[in-house]
C-alpha positions as CSV (number, residue, x, y, z in Angstrom):
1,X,52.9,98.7,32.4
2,X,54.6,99.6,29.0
3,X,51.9,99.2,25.9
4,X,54.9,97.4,23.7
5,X,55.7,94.4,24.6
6,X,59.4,93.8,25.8
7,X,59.5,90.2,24.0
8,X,56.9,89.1,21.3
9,X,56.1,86.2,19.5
10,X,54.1,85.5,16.3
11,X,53.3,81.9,15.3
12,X,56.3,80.2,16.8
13,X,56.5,76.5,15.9
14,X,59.1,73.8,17.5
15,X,59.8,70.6,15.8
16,X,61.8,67.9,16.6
17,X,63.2,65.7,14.0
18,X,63.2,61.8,14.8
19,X,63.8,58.6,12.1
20,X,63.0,60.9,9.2
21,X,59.6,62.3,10.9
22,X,58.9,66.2,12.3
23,X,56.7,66.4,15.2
24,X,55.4,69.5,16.5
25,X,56.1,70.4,19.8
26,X,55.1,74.1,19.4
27,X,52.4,75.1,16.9
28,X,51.4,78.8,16.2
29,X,52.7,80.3,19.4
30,X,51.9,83.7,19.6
31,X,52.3,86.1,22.8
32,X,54.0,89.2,24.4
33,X,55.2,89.9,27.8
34,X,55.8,93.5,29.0
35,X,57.8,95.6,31.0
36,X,57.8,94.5,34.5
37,X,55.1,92.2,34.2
38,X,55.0,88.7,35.5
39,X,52.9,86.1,32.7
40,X,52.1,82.8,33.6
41,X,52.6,80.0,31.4
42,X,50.4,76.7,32.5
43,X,49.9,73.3,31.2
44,X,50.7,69.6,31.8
45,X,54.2,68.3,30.7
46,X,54.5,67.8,27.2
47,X,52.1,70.7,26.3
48,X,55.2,73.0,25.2
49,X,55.8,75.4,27.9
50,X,59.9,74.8,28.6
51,X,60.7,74.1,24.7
52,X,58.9,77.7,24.3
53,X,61.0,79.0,26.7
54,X,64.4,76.9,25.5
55,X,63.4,78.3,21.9
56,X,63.6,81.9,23.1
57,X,66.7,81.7,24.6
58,X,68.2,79.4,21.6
59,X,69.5,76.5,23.7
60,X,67.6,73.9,21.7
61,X,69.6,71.5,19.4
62,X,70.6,72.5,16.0
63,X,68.6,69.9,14.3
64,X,65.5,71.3,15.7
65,X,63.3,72.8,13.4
66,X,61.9,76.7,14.8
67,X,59.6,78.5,12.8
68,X,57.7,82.1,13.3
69,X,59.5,84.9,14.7
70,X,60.5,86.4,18.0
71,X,61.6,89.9,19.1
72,X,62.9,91.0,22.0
73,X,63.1,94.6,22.5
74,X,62.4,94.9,18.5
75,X,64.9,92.9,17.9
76,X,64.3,89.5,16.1
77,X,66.3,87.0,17.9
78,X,65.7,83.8,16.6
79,X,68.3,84.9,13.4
80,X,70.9,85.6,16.3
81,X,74.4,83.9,15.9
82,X,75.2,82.0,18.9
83,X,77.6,84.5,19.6
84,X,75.1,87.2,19.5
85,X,73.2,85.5,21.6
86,X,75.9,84.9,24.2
87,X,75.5,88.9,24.5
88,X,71.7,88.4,25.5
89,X,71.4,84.9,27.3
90,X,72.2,85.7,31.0
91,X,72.8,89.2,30.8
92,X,69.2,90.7,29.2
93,X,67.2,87.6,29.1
94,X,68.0,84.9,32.2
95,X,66.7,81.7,33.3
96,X,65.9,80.0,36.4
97,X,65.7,76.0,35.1
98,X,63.4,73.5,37.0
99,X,66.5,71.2,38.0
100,X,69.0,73.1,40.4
101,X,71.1,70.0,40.6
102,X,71.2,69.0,37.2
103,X,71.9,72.9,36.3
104,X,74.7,73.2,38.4
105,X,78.1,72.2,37.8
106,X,78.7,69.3,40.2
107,X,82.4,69.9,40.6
108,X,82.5,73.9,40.8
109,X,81.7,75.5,44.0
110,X,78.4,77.5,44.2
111,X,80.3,81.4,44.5
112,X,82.4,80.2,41.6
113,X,79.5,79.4,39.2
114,X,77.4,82.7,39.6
115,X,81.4,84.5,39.8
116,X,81.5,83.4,36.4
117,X,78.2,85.0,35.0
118,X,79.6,88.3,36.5
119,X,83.1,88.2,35.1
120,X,81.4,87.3,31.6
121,X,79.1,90.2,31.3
122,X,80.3,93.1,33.4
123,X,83.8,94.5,33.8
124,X,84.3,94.0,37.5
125,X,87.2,92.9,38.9
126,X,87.3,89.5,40.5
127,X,87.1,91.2,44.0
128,X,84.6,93.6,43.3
129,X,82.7,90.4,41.6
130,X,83.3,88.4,44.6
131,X,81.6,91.1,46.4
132,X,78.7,91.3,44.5
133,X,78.2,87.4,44.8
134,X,78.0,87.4,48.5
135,X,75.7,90.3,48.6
136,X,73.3,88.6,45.8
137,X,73.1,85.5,48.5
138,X,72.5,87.8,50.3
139,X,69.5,88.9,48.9
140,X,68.2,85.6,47.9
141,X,68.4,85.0,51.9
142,X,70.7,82.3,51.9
143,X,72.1,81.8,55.5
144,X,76.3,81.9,55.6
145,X,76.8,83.6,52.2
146,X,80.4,83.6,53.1
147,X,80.4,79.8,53.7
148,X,77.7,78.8,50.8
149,X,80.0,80.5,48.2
150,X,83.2,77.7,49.4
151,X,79.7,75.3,49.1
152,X,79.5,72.4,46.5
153,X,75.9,72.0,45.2
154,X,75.7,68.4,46.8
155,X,76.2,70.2,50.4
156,X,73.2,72.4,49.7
157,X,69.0,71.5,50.4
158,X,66.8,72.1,47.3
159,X,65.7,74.9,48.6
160,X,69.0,76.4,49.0
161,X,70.2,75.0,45.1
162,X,67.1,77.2,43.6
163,X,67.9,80.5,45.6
164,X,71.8,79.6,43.9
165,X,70.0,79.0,40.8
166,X,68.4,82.7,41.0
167,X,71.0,84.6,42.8
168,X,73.0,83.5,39.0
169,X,70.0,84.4,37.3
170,X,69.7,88.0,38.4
171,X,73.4,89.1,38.9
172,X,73.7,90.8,35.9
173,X,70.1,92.9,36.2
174,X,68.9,91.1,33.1
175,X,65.1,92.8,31.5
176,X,63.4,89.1,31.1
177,X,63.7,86.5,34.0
178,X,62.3,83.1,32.6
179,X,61.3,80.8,35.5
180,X,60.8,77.4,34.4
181,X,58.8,75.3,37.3
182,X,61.0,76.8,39.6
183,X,59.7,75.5,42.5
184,X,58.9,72.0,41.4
185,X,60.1,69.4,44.8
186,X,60.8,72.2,47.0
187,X,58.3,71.9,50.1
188,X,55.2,74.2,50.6
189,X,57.3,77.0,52.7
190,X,60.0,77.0,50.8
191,X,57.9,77.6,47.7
192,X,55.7,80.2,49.3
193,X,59.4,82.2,50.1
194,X,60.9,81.4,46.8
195,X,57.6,82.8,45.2
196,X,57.9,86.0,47.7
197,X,61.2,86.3,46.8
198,X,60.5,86.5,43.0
199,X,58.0,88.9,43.8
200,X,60.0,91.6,45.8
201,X,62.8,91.1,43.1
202,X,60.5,92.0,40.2
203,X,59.4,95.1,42.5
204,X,62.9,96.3,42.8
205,X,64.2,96.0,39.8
206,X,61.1,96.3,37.6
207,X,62.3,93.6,35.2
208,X,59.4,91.3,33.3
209,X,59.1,87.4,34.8
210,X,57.7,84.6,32.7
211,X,56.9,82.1,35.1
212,X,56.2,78.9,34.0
213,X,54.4,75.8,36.2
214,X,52.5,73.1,36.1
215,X,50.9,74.3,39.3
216,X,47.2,76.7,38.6
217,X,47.1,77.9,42.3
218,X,51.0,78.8,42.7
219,X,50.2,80.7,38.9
220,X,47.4,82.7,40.5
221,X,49.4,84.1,43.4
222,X,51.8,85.2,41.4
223,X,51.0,86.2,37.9
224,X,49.0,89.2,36.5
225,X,48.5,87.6,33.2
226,X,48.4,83.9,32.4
227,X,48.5,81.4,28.8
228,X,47.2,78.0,29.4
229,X,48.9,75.2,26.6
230,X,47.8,72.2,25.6
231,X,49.4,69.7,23.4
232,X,51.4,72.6,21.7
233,X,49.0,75.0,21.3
234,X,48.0,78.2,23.4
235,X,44.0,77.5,24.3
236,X,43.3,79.9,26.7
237,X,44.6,83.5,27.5
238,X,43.8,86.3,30.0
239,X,43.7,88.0,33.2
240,X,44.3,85.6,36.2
241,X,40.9,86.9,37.0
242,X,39.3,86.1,33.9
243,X,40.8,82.8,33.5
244,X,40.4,81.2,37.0
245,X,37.2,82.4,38.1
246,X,35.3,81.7,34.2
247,X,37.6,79.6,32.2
248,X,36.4,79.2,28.4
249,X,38.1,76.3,27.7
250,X,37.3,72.7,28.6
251,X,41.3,72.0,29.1
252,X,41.7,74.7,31.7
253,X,38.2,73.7,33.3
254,X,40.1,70.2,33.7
255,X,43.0,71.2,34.9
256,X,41.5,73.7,37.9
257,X,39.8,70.6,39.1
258,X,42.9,67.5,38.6
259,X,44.4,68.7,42.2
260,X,43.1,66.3,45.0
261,X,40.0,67.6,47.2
262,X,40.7,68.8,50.6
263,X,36.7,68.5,51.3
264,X,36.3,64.5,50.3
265,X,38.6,61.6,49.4
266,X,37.5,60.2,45.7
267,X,38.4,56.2,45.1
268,X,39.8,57.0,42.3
269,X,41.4,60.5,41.4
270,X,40.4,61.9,37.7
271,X,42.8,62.9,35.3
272,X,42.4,66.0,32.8
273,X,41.3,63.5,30.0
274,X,38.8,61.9,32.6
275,X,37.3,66.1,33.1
276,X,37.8,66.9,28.9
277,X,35.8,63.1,28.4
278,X,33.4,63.4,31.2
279,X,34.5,59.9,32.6
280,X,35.5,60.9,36.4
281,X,34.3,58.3,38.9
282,X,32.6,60.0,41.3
283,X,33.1,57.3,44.2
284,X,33.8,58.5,47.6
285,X,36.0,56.9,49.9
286,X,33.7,57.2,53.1
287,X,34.6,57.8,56.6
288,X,32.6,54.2,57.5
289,X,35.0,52.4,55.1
290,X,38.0,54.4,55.7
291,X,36.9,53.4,59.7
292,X,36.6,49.7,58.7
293,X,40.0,49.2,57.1
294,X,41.7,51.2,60.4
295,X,40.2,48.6,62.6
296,X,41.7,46.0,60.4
297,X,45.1,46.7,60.2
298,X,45.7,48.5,63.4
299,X,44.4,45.0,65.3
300,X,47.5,43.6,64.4
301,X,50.9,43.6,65.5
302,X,53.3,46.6,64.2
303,X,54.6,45.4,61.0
304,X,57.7,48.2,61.6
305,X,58.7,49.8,65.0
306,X,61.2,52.8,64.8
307,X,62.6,52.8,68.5
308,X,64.9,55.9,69.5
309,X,66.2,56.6,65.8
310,X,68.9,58.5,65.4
311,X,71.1,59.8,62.1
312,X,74.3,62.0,62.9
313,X,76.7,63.5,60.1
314,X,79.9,65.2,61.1
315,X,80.4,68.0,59.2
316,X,84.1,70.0,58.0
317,X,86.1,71.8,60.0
318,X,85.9,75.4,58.3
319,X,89.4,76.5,60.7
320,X,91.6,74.5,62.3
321,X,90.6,74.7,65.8
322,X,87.0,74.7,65.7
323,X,85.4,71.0,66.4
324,X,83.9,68.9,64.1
325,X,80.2,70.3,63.7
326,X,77.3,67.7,64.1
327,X,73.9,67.6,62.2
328,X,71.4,65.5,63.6
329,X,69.5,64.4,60.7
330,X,66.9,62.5,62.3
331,X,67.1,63.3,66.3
332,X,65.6,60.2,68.5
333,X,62.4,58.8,67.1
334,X,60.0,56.8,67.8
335,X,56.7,55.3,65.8
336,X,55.0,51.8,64.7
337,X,54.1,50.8,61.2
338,X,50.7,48.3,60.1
339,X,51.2,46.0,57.6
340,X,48.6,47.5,54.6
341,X,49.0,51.0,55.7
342,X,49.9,53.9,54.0
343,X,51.9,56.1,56.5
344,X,52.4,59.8,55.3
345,X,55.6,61.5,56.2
346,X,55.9,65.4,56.0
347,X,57.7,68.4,56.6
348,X,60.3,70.9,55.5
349,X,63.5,70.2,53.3
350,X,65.8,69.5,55.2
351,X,63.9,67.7,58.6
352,X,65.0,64.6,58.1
353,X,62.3,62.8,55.8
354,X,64.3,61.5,52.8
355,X,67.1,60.1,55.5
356,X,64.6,58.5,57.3
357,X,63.7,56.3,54.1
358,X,67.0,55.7,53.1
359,X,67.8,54.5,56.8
360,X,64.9,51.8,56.5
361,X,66.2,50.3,53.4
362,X,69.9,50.3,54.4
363,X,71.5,53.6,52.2
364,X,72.2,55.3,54.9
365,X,73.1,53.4,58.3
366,X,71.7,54.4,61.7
367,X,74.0,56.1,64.5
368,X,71.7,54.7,66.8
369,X,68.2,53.5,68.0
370,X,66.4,50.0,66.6
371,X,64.3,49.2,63.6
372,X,62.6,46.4,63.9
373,X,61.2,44.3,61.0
374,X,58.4,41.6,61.8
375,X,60.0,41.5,65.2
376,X,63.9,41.4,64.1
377,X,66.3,44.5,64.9
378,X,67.5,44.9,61.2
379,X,70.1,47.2,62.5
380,X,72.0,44.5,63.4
381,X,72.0,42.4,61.0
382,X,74.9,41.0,58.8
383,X,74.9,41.7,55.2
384,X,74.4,38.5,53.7
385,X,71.0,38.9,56.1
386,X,70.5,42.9,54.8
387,X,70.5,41.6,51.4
388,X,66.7,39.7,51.8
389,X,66.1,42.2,53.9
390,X,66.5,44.8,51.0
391,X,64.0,42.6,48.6
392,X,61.6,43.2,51.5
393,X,61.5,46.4,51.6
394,X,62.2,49.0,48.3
395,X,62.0,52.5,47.9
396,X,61.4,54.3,44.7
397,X,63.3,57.8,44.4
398,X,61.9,61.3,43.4
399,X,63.9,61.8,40.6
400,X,63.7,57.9,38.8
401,X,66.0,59.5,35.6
402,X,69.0,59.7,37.8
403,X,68.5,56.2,39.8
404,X,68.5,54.6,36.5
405,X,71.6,53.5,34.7
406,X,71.1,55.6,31.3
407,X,73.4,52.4,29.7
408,X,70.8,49.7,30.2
409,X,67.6,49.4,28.8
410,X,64.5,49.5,31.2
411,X,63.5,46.1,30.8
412,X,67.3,44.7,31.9
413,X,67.1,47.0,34.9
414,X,63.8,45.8,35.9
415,X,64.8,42.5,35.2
416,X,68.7,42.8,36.9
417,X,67.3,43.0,41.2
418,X,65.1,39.5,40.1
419,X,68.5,38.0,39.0
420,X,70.7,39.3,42.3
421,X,67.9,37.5,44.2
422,X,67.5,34.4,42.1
423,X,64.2,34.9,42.0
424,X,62.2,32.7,39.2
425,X,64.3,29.6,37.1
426,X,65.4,31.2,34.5
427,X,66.3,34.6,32.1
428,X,63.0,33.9,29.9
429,X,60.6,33.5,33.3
430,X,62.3,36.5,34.4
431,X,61.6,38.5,31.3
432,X,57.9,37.7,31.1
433,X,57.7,38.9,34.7
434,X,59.0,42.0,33.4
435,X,56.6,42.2,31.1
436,X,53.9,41.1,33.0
437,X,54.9,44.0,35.5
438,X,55.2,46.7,32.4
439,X,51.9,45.7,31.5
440,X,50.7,46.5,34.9
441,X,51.9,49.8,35.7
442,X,51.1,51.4,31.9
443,X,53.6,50.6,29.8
444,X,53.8,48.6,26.9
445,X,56.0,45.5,26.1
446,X,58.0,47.4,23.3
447,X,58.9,49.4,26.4
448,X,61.4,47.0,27.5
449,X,63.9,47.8,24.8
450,X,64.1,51.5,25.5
451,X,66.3,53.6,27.3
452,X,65.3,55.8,30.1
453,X,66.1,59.0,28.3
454,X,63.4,57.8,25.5
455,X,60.6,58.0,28.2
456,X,59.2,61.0,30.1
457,X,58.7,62.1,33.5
458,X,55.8,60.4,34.2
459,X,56.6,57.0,32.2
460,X,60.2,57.5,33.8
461,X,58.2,57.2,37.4
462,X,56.5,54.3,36.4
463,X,59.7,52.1,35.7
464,X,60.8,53.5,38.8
465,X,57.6,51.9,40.4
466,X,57.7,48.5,38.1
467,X,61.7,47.7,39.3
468,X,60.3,48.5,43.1
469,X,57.4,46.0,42.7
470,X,59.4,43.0,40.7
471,X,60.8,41.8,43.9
472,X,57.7,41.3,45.4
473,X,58.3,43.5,48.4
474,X,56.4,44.4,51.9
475,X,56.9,47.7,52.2
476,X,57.7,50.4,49.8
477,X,59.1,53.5,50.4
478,X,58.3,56.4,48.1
479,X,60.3,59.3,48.5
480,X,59.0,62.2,46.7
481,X,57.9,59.7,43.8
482,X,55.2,62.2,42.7
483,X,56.9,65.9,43.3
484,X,58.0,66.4,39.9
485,X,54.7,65.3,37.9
486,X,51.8,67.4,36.6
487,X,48.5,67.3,38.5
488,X,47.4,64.9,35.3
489,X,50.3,62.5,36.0
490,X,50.5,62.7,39.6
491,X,46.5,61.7,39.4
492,X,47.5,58.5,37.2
493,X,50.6,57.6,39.1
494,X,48.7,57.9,42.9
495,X,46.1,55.8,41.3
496,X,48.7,53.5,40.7
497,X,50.7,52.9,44.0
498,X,46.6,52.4,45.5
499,X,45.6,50.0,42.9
500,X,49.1,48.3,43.7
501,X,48.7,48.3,47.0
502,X,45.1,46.5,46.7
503,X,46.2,43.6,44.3
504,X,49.4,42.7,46.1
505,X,49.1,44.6,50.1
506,X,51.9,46.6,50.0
507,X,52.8,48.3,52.7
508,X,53.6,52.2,52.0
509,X,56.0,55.2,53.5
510,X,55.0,58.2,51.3
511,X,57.2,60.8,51.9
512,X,55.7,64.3,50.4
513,X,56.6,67.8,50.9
514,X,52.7,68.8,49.5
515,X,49.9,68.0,52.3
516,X,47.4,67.9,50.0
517,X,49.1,64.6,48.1
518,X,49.9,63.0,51.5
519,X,46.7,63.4,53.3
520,X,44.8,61.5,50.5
521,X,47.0,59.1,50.5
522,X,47.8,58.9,54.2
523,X,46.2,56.5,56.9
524,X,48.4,58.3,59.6
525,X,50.6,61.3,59.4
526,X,53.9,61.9,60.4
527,X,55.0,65.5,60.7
528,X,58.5,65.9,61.0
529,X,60.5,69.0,62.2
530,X,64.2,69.4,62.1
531,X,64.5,65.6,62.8
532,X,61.7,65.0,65.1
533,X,58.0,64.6,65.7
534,X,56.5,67.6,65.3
535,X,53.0,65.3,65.7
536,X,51.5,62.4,64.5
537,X,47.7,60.8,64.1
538,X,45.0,60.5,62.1
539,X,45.6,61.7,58.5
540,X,42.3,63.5,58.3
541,X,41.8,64.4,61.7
542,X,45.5,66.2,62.0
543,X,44.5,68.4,58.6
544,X,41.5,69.4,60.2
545,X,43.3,70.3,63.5
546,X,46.6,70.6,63.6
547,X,47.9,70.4,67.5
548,X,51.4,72.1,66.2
549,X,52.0,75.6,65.9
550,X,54.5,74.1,62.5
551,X,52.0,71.6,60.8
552,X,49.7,74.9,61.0
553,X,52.8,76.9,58.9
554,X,52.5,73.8,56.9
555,X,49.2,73.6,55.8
556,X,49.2,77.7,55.5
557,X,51.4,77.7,53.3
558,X,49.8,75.5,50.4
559,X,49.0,77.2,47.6
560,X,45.3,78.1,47.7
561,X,45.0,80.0,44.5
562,X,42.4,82.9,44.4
């Protein structure tokens, strides 16, 4: 490793300017990364890590007020003219950004996008670049290059998006890879390959990775160095060594120990602030109690029987003669639901979870099989009857920025389902529900006159779980509602969903690709495999011994730290 660092900065400070007032984002930021090294940048959302990394590459808004200095091969960069820094962004200095989906151009095709990159910064011809695309998807190991490149991001998994995402981040050989979370909502094997991947990349090509994540264990397996931030600031820097196995500071302390315990299942899961204030409850959900409430719920009749399920899409033609390909989403199956339990739902991208979900609550309608509600074969049903079926049974989404409308204000979208199904007299009842509802997953009543853009992640998750609740449903189906929050928020937001589920009974489909999430959560576990039962049973028990060769690949392949 080279003694000078390859980027360097000294005291860099972010502010954003809002009604007249500066507040710092970034205070005193000062770091260097070197030549094929890989440094890890950790911390809960808001602590400064991606407007660091937006800051070095100038893509923050003009109004935004930088201070300190940073240099990249001895070059000060910040001064850069945006056509200078056209010159470096994507050719010396590229960057992987946490949101494939949002990050690609919706109505270019995949090839086309990193084509682009290639055509911009080198002086190949458009065959020769064409070339070079297939063989970079070729190297990110994405199956059919030759098809993927005629692809549209939509007809991509996650999975598939990110390896897009860094196939155009790496086609012009660039010296500094940024990674900002850039496995965030891709499931455990996907993630441990995408991390591989990084890794034999930086081998080859001996450029320097700033890898930026939320996640301490995923950090540790990849990183040689790491900087833990906090509210802005840089608290705590070393060796992955150093800082894992002694951390100094009480932040990083807190933040090694937010990620729920595989050994016991805590009541109520702590928070960073609950470590740094030494308030964690220490209650234990026992095996005698956990025992108790089994025997309770599963001496009743299924709330929810799935009966020979099945989802087919029929995909394009790619030549004329060839037949209409079929993908069986979700492949005949079969289980029972109890009214007050939590049923966990895992497995790859791809198997056949998220359809699932949006099958029960009518997004996505069934090629065959039955599901039957309290007894009733909803399937069938008309759609003046689907519309009280849908107030009976919600689902809130991973990604809650994107299912809201960004034109109405939280409080009106909360408040719009209550009017659709006449429920309550009148607008004013129907706005202190709302309230009321706020109030009871976090938020504050001034709340209801913001926009969804004003909030963030977390909060954004929250309004996503207030409009699920205000219609007073049975069963609620959360698909991926915690895959993009830090350990801190996740913690606070799973706390949530169980202290909803003990005021009002709901009845819960958590859909997760991380194990450890679902099996606290999780009365019975469903693990699904390219759209079947893998296996299904006892939460705890199936952790401990897995009967499938694939639930062991699973569980293998969470991050474990070292």
């Amino acid at each position: 490793m080279s003694t000078t660092p390859l980027l360097k900065t000294n005291n860099l400070s972010v502010s954003f300017c809002s009604e007249g007032k500066e507040h710092a984002v970034v205070k005193n930021s000062s770091f260097g990364i070197y030549k094929n090294e890989i440094l890890g940048i950790v911390g809960e959302s808001g602590s400064g890590k991606s407007v660091s990394s937006l800051a070095l590459l100038g893509l923050l808004p003009k109004e935004t007020k930088i201070g300190g200095t940073v240099f990249f091969e001895d070059r000060s960069i910040l001064t850069l003219s945006e056509k200078q820094f056209r010159t470096i962004r994507g050719n010396k200095i590229s960057m992987i950004f946490q949101e494939p989906m949002s990050s690609l151009n919706p109505s270019l095709t995949c090839g086309y996008q990193v084509l682009e990159i290639i055509l911009q910064h080198t002086s190949l011809r458009k065959k020769e670049a064409k070339a070079k695309v297939i063989d970079l998807f070729e190297k990110v190991k994405l199956p059919r290059p030759n098809e993927i490149y005629k692809h549209y991001p939509h007809q991509l998994s996650g999975g598939q998006k990110q390896r897009v995402m860094i196939a155009m981040a790496i086609a012009c050989k660039p010296q500094l890879l940024i990674a900002d979370e850039p496995t965030t909502a891709l499931d455990v094997t996907i993630q441990k390959e995408i991390i591989q991947l990084l890794k034999d990349l930086q081998q080859e090509t001996e450029m320097s990775i700033l890898f930026i994540s939320h996640d301490l264990a995923l950090v540790s397996e990849i990183c040689q160095r790491v900087l833990v931030m906090y509210q802005g600031e840089i608290v705590e820097h070393g060796t992955v060594k150093a800082v894992f196995e002694k951390p100094k500071d009480p932040y990083t302390k807190a933040l090694i120990r937010s990620k729920p315990s595989q050994t016991r299942r805590l009541k109520k899961l702590p928070s960073v602030i609950d470590f740094i204030e030494n308030t964690v409850d220490k209650s234990i959900y026992t095996k005698k109690e956990r025992s108790a409430f089994h025997q309770k719920i599963y001496a009743k009749k299924p709330f929810l029987e799935i009966r020979n399920l099945k989802k087919e899409y029929v995909g394009n033609k790619t030549w004329w003669f060839q037949k209409n390909s079929v993908v069986k989403a979700i492949n005949d199956i079969s289980f029972e639901l109890y009214e007050g339990e939590t049923l966990g739902l895992v497995g790859e991208s791809g198997c056949g979870k998220s359809t699932l979900g949006r099958t029960l609550v009518h997004l996505e309608k069934a090629t065959s099989g039955q599901i039957f509600y309290q007894e009733k074969d909803i399937t069938q049903l008309s759609e003046r009857e689907k519309k009280s079926i849908r107030k009976d049974i919600q689902i809130i989404f991973q990604d809650p920025f994107s299912s809201l409308n960004p034109r109405l204000m939280v409080g009106e979208a909360i408040l719009e389902p209550m009017k659709v199904h006449q429920l309550y007299s009148s607008t004013s009842e129907r706005k202190a529900k709302v309230l009321e509802i706020l109030e009871k997953v976090g938020l504050a009543p001034e709340h209801y006159n913001r926009y969804p853009h004003e909030f963030s992640g977390g909060q954004r998750q929250r309004i996503g779980i207030a409009r699920a609740i205000a219609l007073q449903p049975k069963l609620i189906v959360c698909d991926e509602s915690v895959s993009a929050l830090d350990v801190s928020v996740q913690a606070q937001v799973l706390n949530l969903l169980n202290d909803l589920k003990k005021d009002f009974g709901f009845t819960y489909i958590f859909i997760s690709h991380d194990l450890s999430v679902v099996k606290y959560m999780s009365d019975q576990l469903v693990v699904m495999n390219q759209g079947k039962i893998e296996e299904i049973g006892d939460a705890d028990a199936l952790y401990a011994q897995p009967k499938s060769s694939y639930t062991q690949k699973l569980i293998d392949a969470i991050p474990k730290g070292k």
